[in-house]
N, C-alpha and C positions, 0 to 999 in steps of 0.2 A: 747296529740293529738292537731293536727290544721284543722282549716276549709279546703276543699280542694277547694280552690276560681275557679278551673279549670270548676270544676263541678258545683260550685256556679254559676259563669259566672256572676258576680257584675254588674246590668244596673247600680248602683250609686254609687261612694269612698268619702269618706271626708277622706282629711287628715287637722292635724290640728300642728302648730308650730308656738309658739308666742313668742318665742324669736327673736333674732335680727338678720341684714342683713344677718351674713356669716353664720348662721344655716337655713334662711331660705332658699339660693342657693344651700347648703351642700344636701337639699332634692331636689334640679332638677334634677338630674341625677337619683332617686328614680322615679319619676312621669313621665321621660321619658318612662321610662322600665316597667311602671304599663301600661301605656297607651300603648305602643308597645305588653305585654298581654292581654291589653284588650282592643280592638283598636275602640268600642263602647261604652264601658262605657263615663258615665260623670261623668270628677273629677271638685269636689269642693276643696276648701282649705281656710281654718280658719286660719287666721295672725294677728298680730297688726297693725294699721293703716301705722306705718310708713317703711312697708315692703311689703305693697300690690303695690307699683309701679313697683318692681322686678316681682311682678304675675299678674297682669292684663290683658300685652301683651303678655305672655305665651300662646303658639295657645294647647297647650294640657292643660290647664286650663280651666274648662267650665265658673266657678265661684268664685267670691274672699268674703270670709264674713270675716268680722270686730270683733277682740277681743280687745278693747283698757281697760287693767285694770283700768289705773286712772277714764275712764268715769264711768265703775260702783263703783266705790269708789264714786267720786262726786252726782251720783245717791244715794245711801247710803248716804251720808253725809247729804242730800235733805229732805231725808226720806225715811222709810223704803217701802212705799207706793211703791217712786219714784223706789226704786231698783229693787221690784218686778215686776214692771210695765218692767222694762229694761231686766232683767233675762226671761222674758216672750216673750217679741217681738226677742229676740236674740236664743230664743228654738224654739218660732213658725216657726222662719226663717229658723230652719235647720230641724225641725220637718215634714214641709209640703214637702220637697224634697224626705223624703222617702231611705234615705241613706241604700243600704245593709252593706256597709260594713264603717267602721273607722279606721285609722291608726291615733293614739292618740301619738303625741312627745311630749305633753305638758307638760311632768311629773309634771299634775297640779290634784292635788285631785278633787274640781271642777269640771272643765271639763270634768276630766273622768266620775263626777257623770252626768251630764248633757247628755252626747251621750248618758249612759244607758236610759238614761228620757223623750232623742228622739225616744227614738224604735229603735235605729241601732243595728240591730240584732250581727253582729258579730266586735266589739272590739280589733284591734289588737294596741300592744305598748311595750313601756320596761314600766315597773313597779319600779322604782327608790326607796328605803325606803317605800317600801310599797304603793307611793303615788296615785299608779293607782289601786285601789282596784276592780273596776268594769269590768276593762277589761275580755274580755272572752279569750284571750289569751295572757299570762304573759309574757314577754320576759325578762331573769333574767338580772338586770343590776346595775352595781356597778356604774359608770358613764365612762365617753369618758375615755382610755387609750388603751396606745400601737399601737394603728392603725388607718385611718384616720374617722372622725365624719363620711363622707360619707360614705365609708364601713361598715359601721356598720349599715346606713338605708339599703344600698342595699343587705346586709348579712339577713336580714329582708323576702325579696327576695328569696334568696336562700332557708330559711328556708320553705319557703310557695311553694317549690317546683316550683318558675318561673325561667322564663331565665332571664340573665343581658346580655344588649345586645351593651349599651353605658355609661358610664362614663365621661362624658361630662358636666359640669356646663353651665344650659340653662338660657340666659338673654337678653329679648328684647330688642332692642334700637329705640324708633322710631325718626322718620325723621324729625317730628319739632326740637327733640334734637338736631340733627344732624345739624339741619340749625341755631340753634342755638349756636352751638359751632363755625359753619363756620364764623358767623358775630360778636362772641367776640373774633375769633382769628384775622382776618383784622383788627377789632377798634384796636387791641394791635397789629400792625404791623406785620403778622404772612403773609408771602405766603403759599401756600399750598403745595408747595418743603423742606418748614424750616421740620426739625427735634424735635423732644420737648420730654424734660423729664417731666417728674413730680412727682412734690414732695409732699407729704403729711407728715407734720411732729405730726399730730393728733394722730388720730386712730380709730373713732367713739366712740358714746354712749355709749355702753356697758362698763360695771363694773365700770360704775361710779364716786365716788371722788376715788376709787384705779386706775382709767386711767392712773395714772402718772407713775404706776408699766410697763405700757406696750412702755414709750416713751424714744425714745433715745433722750436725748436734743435738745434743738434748737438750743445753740451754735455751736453743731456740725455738724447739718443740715447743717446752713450758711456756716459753714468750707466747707464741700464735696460739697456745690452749687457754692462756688467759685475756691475748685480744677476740680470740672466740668466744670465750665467757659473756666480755664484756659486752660485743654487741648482736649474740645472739640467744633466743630463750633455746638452749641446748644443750643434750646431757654429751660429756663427755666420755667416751671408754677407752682405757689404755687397752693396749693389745701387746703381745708378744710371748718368744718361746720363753722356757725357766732360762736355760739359757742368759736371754736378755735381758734377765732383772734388775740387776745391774745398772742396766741403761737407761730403763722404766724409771727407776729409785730418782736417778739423778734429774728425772724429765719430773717426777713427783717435787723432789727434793725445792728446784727451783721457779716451781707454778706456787703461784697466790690461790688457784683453785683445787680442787679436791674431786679428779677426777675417777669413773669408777673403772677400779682395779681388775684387770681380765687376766693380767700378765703370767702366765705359768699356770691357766688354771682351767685351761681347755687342751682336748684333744685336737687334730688336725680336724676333725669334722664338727667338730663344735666351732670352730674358728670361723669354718665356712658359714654354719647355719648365722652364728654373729655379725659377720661382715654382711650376708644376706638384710640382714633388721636393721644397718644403719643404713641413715638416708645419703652421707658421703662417707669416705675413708681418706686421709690425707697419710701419706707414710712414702717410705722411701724406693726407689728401687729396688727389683728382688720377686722373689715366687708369692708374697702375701697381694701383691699388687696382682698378679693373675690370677689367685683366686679372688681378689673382690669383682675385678672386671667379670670371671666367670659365673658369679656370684648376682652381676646383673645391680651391682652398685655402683656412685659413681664416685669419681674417684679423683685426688690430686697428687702428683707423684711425683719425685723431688731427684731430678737427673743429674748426674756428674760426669766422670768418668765414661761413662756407658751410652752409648749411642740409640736412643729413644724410637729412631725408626726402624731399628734391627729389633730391639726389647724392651718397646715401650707397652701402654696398656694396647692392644688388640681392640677393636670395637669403635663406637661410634665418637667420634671424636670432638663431638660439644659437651658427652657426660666423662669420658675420660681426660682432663688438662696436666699438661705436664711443664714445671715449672724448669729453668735451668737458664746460667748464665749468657750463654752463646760464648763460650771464651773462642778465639782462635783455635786453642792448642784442644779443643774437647771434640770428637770423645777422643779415649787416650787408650779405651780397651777396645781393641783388634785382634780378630784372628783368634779371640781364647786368650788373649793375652795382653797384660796391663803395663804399661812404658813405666818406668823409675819415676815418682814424682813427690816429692816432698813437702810441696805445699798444698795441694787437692783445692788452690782457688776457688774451681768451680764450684764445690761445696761452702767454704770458709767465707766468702763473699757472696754469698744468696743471703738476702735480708730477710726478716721475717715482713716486712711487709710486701714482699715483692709474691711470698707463697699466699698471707692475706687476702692478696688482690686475686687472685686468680681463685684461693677459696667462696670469695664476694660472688664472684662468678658464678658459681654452681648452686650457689644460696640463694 
């Protein structure tokens, strides 16, 4: 059995998701459709620090509260005095709100213990290996396959007997962004007629020292940025975190062209208004690929390991294309989890002209 939220009529939701950018957009389209059934209620949402820019300016957002693991680690490490003190003001914080209801993604034991400890009377989530024990309503879950992350919050939905009413990835931009892109595109000689790809040859944060599992080279970046040179009148922008400069350098290092340099020199919301003003984005797997889809650009995106229909771009799929080899053995990450591989074929064998053709495409 489940809560019948109808008859509940929830004045409060916390939802909560502390993973990274493209899981936390993967839930806009979830909190659209909560708030279109509950067009009173006040949602809250529980994030990591460096994802609450994507929720802030969300106008169906009431409130953004802060989960950053490392600061209670650091707190811990301080002492245990310190950590309590931190676990304390982070419960008060959600405790005095009064939440009826929680949608817990965290598949974080923790946290799940905690909502129960705030009093949110009704608990809904998937239960991952057991890891959400306190939930009042279990949702059985092996982890992400066969269909997209998204469908699967809004299947959520369904089960709770609401309507889905838009599929949409919702992401503010606002206007100082905007005016900030306007005047690093001039400094870099850019009219407001040029046309601009961009390229991201990263990927973001997520998964760590295995990141390199998800990148098609930079040699071959450079390659496709100089047959883009050649057969289109187009300006090109590198993109990426400081982070990735590195990667940037070497995609600079081996291009015959002189594309213009973004790399390390925007914020997360300057990113967005950036990928917003180009006409595509070609770049790899990873969270910068959900915000350009969110972003309403379109986009070419370069799959290995990773299974495109669980975490590919969201959206309409003649401006979204996603290039990748078909090996047998791909995808190789399931479950949250990446098999041994030491060659990454799937990557190493993508041609640049095989990503070319399918950029032709969107051109």
């Amino acid at each position: 059995m489940h809560p019948d939220l109808k008859k509940i009529n929830p004045h409060k939701i916390l939802i909560i998701n502390t993973f990274g950018i493209g899981d936390v957009l993967f839930t806009t389209p979830f909190i659209s459709n909560l708030k279109t059934n509950f067009p009173n209620a006040f949602i809250g949402y529980l994030a990591n620090r460096r994802t609450t820019v994507f929720l802030e300016g969300n106008p169906q957002i009431d409130k953004v509260y802060v989960y950053e693991r490392d600061e209670f680690k650091a707190a811990s490490a301080q002492s245990k005095r310190s950590f309590l003190n931190k676990v304390k003001a982070s419960l008060d914080e959600i405790k005095k709100e009064k939440f009826d209801v929680v949608f817990d993604f965290s598949l974080n034991r923790s946290i799940n213990f905690l909502t129960q400890w705030a009093g949110i009377k009704h608990r809904i989530g998937f239960n991952f290996r057991n890891r959400s024990p306190h939930l009042t309503v279990k949702i059985p879950f092996d982890g992400f396959e066969r269909k997209h992350v998204v469908d699967y919050y809004l299947d959520i939905l369904t089960f709770l007997d609401l309507k889905v009413y838009s599929k949409e990835l919702v992401m503010p931009i606002g206007p100082q962004d905007r005016k900030w892109v306007e005047d690093f595109l001039k400094t870099n000689g850019c009219q407001a007629s040029d046309r601009l790809i961009g390229v991201i040859p990263g990927g973001g944060e997520s998964w760590g020292k295995q990141a390199c599992f998800r990148r098609w080279s930079s040699e071959n970046y450079a390659k496709l940025i100089d047959k883009l040179i050649e057969n289109y009148p187009m300006k090109i922008i590198l993109m990426g975190a400081k982070q990735e400069e590195e990667i940037c350098q070497r995609v600079k290092d081996h291009s015959r062209a002189e594309p213009i340099d973004a790399v390390g020199q925007t914020s997360l919301g300057q990113l967005v208004a950036l990928l917003e003003r180009c006409h595509l984005v070609i770049l790899n797997d990873g969270g910068p690929l959900h915000v350009a889809v969110a972003a309403k650009t379109k986009t070419v995106s370069i799959f290995g390991p990773v299974d495109e229909k669980v975490y590919g771009p969201y959206g309409d799929a003649h401006k979204h294309l996603v290039v990748k080899k078909n090996l047998l053995c791909q995808p190789c990450y399931r479950r949250f989890r990446m098999t041994d591989c030491a060659h990454v074929s799937c990557l190493t064998t993508l041609s640049v002209d095989e990503v070319f053709e399918k950029v032709k495409q969107l051109l």
